[in-house]
PQR file of N, CA, C, O and H, with PARSE charges and radii, in Angstrom:
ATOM      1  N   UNK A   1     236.889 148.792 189.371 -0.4000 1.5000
ATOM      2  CA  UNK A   1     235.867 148.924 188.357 -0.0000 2.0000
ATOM      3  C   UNK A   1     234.816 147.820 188.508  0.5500 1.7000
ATOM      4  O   UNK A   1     233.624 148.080 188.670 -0.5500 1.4000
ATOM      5  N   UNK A   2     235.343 146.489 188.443 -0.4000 1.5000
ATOM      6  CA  UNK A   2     234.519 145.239 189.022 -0.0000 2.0000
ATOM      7  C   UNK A   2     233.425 145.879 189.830  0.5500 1.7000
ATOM      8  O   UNK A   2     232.246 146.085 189.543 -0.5500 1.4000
ATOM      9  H   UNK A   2     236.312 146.278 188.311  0.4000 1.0000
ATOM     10  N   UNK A   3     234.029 146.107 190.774 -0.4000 1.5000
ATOM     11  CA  UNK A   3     233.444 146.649 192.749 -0.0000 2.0000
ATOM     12  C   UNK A   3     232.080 147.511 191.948  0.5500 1.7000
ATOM     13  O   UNK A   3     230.960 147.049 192.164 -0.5500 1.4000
ATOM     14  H   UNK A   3     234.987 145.940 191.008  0.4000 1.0000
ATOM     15  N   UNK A   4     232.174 148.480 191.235 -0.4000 1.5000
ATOM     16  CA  UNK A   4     231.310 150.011 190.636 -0.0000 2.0000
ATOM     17  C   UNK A   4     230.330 148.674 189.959  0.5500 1.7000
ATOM     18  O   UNK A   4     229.162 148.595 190.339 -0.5500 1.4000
ATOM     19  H   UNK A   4     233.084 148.856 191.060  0.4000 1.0000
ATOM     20  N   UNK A   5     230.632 148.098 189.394 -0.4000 1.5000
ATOM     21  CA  UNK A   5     229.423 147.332 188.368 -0.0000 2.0000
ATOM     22  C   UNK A   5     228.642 146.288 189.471  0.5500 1.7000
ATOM     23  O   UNK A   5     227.417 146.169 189.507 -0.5500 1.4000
ATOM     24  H   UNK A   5     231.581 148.163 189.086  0.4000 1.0000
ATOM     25  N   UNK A   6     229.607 145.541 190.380 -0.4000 1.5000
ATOM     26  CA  UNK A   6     228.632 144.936 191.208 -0.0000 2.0000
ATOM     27  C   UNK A   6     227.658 145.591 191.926  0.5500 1.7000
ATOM     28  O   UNK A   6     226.523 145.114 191.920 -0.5500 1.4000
ATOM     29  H   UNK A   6     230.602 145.638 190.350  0.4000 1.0000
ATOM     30  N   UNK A   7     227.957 146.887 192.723 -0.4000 1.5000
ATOM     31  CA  UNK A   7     226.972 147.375 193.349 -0.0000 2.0000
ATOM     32  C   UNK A   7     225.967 148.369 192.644  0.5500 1.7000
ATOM     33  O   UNK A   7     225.066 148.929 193.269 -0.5500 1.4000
ATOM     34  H   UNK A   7     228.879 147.275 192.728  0.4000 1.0000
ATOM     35  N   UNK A   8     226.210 148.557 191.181 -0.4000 1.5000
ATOM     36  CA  UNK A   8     225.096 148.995 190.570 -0.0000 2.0000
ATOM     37  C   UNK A   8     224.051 147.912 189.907  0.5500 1.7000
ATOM     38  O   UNK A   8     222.912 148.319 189.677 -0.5500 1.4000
ATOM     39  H   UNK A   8     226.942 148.102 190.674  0.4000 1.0000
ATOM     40  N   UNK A   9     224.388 146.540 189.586 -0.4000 1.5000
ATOM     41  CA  UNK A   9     223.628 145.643 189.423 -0.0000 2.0000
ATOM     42  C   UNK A   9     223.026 145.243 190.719  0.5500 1.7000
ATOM     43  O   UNK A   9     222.074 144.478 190.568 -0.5500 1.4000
ATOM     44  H   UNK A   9     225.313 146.209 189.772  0.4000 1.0000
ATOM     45  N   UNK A  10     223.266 145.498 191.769 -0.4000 1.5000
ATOM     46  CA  UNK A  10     222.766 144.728 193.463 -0.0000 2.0000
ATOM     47  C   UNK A  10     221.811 146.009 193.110  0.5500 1.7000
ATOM     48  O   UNK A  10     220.583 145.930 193.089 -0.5500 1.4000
ATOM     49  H   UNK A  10     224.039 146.120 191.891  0.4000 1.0000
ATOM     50  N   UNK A  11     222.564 147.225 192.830 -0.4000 1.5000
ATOM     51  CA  UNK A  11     220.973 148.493 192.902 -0.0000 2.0000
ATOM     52  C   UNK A  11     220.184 148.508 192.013  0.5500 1.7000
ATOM     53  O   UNK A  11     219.169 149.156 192.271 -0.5500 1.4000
ATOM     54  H   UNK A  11     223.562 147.290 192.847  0.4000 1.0000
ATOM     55  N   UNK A  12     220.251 147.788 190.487 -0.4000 1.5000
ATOM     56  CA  UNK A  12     219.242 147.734 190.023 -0.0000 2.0000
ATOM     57  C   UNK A  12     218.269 146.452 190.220  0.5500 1.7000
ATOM     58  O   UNK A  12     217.047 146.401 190.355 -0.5500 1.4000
ATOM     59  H   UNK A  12     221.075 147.262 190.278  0.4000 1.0000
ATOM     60  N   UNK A  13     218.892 145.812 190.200 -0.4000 1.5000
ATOM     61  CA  UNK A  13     218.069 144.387 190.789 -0.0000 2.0000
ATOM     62  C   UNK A  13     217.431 144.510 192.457  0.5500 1.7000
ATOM     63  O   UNK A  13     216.307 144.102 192.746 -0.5500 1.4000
ATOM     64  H   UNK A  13     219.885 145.854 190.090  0.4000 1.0000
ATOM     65  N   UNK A  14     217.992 144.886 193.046 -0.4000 1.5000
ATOM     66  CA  UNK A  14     217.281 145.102 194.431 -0.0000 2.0000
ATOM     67  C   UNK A  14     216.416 146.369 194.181  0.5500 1.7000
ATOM     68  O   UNK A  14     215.295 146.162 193.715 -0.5500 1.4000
ATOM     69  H   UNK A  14     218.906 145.218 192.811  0.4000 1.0000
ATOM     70  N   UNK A  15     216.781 147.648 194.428 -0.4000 1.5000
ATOM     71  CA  UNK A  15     216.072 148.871 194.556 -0.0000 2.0000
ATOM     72  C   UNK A  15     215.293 148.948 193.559  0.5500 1.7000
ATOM     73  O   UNK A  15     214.127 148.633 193.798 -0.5500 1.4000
ATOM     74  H   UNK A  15     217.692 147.816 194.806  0.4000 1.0000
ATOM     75  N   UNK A  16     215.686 149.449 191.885 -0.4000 1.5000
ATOM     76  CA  UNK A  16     214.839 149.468 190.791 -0.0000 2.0000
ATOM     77  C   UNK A  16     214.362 148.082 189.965  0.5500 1.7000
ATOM     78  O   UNK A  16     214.881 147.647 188.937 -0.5500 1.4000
ATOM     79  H   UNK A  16     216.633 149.705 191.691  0.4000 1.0000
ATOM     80  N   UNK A  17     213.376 147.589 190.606 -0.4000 1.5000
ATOM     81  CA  UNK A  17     213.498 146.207 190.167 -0.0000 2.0000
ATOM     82  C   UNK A  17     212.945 146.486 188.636  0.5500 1.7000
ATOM     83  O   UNK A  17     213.582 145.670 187.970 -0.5500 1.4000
ATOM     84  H   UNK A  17     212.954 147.943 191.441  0.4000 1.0000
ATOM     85  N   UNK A  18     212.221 147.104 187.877 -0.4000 1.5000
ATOM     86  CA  UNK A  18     211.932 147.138 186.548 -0.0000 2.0000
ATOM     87  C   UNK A  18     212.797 148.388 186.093  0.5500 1.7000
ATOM     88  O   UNK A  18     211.989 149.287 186.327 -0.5500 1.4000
ATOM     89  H   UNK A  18     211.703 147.767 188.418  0.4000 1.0000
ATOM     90  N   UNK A  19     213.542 148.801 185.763 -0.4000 1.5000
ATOM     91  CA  UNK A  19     214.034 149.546 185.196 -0.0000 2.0000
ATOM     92  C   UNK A  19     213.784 150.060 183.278  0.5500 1.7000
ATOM     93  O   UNK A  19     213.937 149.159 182.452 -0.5500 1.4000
ATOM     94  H   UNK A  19     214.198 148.071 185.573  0.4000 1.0000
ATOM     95  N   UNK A  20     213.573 150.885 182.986 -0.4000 1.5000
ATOM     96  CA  UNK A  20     212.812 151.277 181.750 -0.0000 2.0000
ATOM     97  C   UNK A  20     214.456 151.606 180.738  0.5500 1.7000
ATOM     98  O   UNK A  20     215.175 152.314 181.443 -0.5500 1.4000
ATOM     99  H   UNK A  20     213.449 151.617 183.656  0.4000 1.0000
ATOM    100  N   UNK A  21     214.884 151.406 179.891 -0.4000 1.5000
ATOM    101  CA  UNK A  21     215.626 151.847 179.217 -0.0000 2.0000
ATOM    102  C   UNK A  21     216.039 152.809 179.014  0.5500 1.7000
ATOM    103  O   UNK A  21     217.266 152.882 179.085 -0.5500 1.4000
ATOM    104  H   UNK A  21     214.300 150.831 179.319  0.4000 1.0000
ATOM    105  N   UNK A  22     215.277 154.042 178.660 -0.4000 1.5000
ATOM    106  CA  UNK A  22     215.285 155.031 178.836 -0.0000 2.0000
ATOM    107  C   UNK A  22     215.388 156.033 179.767  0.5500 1.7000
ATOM    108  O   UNK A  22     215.265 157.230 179.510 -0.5500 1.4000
ATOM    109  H   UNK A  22     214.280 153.983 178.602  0.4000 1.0000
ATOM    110  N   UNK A  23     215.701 155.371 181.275 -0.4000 1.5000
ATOM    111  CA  UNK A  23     216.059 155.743 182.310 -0.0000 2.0000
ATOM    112  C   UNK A  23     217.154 154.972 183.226  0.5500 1.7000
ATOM    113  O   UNK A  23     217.211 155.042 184.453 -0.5500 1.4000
ATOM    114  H   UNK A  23     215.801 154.398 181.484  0.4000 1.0000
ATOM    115  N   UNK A  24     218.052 154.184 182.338 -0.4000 1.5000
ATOM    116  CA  UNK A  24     218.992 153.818 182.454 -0.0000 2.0000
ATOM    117  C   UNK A  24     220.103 154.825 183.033  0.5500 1.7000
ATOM    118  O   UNK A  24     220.465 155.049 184.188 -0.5500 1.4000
ATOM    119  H   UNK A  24     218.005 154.127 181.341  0.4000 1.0000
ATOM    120  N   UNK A  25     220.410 155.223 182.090 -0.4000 1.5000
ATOM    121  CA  UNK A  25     221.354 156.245 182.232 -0.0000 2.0000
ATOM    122  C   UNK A  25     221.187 157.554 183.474  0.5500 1.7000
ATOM    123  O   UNK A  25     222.158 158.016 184.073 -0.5500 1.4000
ATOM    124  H   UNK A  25     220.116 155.042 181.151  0.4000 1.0000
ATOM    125  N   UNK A  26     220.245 157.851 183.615 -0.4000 1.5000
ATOM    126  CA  UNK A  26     219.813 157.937 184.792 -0.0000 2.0000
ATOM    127  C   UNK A  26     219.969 157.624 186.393  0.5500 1.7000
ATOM    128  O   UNK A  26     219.958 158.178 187.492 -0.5500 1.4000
ATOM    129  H   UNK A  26     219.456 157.476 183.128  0.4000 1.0000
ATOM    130  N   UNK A  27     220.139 156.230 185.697 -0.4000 1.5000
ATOM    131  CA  UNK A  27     220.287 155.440 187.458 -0.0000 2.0000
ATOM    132  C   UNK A  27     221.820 155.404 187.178  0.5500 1.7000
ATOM    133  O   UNK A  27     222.477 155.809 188.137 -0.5500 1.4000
ATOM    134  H   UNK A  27     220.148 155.780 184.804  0.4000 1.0000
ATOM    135  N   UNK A  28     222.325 155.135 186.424 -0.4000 1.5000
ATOM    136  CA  UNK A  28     223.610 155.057 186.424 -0.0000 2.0000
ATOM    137  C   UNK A  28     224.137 156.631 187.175  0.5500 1.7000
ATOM    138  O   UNK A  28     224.529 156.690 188.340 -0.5500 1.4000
ATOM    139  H   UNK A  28     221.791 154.806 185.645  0.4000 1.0000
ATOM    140  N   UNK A  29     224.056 157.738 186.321 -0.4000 1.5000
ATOM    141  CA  UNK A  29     224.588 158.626 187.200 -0.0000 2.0000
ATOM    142  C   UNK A  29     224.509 158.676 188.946  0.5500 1.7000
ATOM    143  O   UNK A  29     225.367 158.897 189.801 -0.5500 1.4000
ATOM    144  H   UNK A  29     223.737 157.689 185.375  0.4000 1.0000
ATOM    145  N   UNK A  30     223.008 158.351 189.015 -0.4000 1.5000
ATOM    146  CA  UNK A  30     222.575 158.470 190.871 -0.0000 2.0000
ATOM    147  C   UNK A  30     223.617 157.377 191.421  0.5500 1.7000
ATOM    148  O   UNK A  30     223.870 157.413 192.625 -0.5500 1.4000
ATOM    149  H   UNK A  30     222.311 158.172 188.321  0.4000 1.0000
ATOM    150  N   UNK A  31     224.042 156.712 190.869 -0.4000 1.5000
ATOM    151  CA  UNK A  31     224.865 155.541 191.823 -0.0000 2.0000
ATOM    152  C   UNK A  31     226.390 156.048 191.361  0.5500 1.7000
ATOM    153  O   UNK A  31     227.272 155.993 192.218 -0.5500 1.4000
ATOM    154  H   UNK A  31     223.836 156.682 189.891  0.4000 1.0000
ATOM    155  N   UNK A  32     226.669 156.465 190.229 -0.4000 1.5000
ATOM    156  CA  UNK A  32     227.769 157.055 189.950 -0.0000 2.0000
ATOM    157  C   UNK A  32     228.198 158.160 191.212  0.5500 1.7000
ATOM    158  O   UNK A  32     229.201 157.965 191.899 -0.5500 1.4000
ATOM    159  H   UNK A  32     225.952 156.510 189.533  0.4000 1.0000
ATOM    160  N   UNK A  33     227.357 159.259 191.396 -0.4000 1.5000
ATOM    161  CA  UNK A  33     227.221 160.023 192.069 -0.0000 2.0000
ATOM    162  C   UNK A  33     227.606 159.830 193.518  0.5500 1.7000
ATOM    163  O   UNK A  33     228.406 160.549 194.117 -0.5500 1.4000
ATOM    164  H   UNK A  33     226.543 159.418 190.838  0.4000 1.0000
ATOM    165  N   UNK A  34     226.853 158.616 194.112 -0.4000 1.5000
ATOM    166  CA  UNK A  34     226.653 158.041 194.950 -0.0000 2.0000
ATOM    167  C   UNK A  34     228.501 157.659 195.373  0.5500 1.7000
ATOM    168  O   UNK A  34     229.247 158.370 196.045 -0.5500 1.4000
ATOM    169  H   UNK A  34     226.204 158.033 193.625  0.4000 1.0000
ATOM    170  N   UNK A  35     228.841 156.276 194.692 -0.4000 1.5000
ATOM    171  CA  UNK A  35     230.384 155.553 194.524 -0.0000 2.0000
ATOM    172  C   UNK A  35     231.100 157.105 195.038  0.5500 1.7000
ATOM    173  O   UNK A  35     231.417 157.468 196.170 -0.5500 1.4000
ATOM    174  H   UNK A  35     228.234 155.698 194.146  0.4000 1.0000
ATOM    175  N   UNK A  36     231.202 157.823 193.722 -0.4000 1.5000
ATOM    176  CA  UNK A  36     232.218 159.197 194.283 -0.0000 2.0000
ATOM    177  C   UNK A  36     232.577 159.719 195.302  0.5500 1.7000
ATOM    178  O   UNK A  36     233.697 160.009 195.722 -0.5500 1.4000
ATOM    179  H   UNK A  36     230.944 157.529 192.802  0.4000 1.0000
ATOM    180  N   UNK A  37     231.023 159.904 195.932 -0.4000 1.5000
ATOM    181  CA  UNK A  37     231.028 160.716 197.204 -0.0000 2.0000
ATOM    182  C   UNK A  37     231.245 159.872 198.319  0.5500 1.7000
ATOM    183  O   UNK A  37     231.235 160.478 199.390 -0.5500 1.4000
ATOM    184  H   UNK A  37     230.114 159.668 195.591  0.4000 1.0000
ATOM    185  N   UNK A  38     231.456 158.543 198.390 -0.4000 1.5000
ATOM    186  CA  UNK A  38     231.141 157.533 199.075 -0.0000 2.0000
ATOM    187  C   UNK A  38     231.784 157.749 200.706  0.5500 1.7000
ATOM    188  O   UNK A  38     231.391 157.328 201.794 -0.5500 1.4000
ATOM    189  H   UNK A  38     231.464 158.051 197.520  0.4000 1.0000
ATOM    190  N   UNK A  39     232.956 158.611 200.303 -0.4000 1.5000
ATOM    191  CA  UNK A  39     233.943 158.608 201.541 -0.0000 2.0000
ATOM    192  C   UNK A  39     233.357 159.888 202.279  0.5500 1.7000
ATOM    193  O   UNK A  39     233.574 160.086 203.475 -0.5500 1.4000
ATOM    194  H   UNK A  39     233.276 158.953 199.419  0.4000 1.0000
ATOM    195  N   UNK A  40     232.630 160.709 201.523 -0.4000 1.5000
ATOM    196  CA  UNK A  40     232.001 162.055 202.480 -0.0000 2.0000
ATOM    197  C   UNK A  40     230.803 161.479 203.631  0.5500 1.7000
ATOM    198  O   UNK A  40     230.374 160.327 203.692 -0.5500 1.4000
ATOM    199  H   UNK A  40     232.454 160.548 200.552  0.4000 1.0000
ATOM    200  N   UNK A  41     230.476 162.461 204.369 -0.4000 1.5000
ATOM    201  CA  UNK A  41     229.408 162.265 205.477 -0.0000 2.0000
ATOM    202  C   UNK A  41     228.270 162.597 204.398  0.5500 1.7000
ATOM    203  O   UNK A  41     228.399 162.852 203.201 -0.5500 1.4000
ATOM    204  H   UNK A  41     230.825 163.397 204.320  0.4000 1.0000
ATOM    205  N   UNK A  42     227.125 162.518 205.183 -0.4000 1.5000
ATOM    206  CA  UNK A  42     225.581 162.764 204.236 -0.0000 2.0000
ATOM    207  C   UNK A  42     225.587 164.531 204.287  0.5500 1.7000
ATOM    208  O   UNK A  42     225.153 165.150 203.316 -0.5500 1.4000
ATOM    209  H   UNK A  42     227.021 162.311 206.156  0.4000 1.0000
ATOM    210  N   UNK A  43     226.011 165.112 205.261 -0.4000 1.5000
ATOM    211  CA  UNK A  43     226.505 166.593 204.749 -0.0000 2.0000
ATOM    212  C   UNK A  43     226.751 167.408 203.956  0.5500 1.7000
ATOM    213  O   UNK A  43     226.362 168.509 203.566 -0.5500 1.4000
ATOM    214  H   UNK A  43     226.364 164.609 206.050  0.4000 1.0000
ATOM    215  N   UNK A  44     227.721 166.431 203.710 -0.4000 1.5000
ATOM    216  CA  UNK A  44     228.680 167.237 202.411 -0.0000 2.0000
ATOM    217  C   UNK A  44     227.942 166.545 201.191  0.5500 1.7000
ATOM    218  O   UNK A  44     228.024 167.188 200.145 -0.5500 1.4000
ATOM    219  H   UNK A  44     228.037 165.537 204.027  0.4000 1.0000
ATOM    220  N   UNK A  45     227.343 165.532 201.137 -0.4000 1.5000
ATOM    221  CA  UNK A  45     226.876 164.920 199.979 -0.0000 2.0000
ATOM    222  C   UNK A  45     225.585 166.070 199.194  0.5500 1.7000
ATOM    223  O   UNK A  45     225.288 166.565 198.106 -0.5500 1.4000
ATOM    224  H   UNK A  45     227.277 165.009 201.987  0.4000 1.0000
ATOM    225  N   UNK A  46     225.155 166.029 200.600 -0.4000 1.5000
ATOM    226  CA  UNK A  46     223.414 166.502 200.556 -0.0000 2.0000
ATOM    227  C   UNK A  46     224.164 168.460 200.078  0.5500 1.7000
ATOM    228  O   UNK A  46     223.490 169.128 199.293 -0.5500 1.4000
ATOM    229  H   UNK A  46     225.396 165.627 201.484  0.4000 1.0000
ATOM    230  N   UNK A  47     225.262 168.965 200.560 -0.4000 1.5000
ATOM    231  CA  UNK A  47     225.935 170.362 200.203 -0.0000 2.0000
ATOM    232  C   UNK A  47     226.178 170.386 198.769  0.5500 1.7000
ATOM    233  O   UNK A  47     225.772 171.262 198.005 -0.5500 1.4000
ATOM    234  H   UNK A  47     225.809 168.422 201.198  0.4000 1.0000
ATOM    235  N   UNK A  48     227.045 169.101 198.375 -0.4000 1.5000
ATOM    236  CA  UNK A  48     227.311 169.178 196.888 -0.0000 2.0000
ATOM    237  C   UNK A  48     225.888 169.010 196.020  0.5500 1.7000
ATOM    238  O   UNK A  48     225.958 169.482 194.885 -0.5500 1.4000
ATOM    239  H   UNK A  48     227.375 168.390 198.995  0.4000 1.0000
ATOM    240  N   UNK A  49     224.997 168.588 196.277 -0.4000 1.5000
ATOM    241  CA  UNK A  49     223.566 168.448 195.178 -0.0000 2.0000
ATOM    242  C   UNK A  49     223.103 169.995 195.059  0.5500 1.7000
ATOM    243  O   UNK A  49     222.782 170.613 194.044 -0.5500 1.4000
ATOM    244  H   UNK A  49     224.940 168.204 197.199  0.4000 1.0000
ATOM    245  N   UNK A  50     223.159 170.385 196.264 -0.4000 1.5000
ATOM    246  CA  UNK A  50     222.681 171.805 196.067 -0.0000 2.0000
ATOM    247  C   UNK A  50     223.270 172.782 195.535  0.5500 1.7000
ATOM    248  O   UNK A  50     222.649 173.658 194.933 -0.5500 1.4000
ATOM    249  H   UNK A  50     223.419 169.883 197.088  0.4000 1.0000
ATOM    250  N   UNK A  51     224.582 172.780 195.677 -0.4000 1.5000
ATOM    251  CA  UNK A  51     225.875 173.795 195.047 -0.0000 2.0000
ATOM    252  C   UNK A  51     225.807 173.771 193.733  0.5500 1.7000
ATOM    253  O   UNK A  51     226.006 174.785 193.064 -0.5500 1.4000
ATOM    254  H   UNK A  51     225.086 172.069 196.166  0.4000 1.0000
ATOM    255  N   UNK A  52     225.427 172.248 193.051 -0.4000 1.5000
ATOM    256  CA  UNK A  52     225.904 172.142 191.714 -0.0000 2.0000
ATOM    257  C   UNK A  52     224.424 171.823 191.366  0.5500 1.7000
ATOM    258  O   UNK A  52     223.854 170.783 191.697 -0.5500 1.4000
ATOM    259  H   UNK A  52     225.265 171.424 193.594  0.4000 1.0000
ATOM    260  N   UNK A  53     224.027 172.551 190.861 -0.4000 1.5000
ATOM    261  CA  UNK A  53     222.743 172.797 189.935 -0.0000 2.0000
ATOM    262  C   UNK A  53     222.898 173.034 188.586  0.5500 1.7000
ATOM    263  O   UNK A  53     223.605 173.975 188.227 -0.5500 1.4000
ATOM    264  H   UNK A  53     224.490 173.395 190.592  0.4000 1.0000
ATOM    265  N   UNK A  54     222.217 172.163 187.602 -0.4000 1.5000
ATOM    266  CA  UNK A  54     222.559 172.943 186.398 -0.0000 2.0000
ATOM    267  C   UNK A  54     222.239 173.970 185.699  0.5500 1.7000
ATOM    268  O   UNK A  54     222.434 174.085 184.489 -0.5500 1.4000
ATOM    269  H   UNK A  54     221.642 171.398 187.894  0.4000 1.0000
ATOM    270  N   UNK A  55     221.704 174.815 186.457 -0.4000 1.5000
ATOM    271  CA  UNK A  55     221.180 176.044 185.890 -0.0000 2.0000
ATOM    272  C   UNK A  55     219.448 175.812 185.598  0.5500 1.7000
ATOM    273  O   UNK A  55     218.724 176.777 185.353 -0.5500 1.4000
ATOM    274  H   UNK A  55     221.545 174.722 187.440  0.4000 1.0000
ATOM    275  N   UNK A  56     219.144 174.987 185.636 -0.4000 1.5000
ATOM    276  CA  UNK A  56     217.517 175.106 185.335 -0.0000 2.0000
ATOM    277  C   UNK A  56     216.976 173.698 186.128  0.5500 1.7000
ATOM    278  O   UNK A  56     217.671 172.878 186.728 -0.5500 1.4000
ATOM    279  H   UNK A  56     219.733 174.203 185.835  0.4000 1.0000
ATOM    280  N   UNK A  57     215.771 173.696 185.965 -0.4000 1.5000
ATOM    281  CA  UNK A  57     215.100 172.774 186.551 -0.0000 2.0000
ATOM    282  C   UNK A  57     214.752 171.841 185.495  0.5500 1.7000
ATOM    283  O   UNK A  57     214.800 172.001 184.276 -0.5500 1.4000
ATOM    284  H   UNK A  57     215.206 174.362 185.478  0.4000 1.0000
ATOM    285  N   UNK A  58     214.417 170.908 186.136 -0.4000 1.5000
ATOM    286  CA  UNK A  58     213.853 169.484 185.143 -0.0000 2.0000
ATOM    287  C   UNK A  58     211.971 169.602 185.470  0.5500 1.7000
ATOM    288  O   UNK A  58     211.258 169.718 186.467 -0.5500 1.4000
ATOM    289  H   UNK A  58     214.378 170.778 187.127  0.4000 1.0000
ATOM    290  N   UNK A  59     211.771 169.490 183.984 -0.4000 1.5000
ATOM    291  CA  UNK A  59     210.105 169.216 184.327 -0.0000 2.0000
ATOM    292  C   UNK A  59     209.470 167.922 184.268  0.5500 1.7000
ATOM    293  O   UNK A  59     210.338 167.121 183.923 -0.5500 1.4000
ATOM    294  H   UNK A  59     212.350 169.396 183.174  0.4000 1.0000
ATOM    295  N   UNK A  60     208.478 167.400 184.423 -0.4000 1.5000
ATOM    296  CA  UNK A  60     208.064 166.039 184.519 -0.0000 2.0000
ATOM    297  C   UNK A  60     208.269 165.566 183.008  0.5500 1.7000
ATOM    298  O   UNK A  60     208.683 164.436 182.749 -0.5500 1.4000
ATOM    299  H   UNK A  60     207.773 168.051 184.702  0.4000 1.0000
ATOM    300  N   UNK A  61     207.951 166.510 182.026 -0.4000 1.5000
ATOM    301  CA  UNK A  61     208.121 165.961 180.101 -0.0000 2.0000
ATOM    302  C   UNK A  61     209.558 165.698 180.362  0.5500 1.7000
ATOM    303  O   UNK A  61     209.852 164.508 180.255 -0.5500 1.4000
ATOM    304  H   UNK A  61     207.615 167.428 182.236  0.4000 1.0000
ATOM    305  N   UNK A  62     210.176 166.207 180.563 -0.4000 1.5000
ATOM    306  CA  UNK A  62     212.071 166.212 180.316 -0.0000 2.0000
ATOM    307  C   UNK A  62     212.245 164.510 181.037  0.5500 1.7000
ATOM    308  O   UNK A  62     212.694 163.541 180.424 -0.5500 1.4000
ATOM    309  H   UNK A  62     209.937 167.174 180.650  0.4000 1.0000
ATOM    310  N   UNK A  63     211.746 164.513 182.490 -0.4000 1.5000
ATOM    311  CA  UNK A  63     212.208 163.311 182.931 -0.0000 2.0000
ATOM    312  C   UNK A  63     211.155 162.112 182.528  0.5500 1.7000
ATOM    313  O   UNK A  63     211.627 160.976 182.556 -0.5500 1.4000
ATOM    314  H   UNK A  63     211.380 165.299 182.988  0.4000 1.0000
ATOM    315  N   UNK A  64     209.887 162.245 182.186 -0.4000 1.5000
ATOM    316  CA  UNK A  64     209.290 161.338 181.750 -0.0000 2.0000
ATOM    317  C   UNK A  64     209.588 160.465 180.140  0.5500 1.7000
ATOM    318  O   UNK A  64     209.257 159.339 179.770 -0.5500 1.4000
ATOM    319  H   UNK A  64     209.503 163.169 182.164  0.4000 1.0000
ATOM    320  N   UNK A  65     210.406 161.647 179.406 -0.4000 1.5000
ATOM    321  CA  UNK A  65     211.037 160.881 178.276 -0.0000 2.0000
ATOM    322  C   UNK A  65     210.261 161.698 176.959  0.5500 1.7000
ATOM    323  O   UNK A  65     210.506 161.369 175.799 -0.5500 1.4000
ATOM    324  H   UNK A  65     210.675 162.562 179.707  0.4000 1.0000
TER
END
């Protein structure tokens, strides 16, 4: 659990250096996502995003907040 929190603080501090609150949760899933799949090739990673859709699309209002 340690291990999951260090490398999401190295990703928000390195990669998202301002991070908005409201898109917190957000980054958390993408690295959540990320940890899980960690042991697959980029294959199967890039197979599972596409398989699992949630049924609709996101529009720029939905992700802009």
């Amino acid at each position: 659990m340690e291990y999951f929190w260090c490398l999401l603080g190295r990703c928000l501090n390195g990669t998202y250096v301002s991070v908005q609150p409201f898109h917190l949760l957000r980054h958390v899933n993408a690295q959540t996502f990320r940890y899980n799949e960690r042991h697959g090739v980029d294959s199967d990673r890039f197979r599972s995003v596409l398989e699992n859709p949630r049924g609709r699309r996101s529009t720029f209002a939905e992700v802009k907040g």
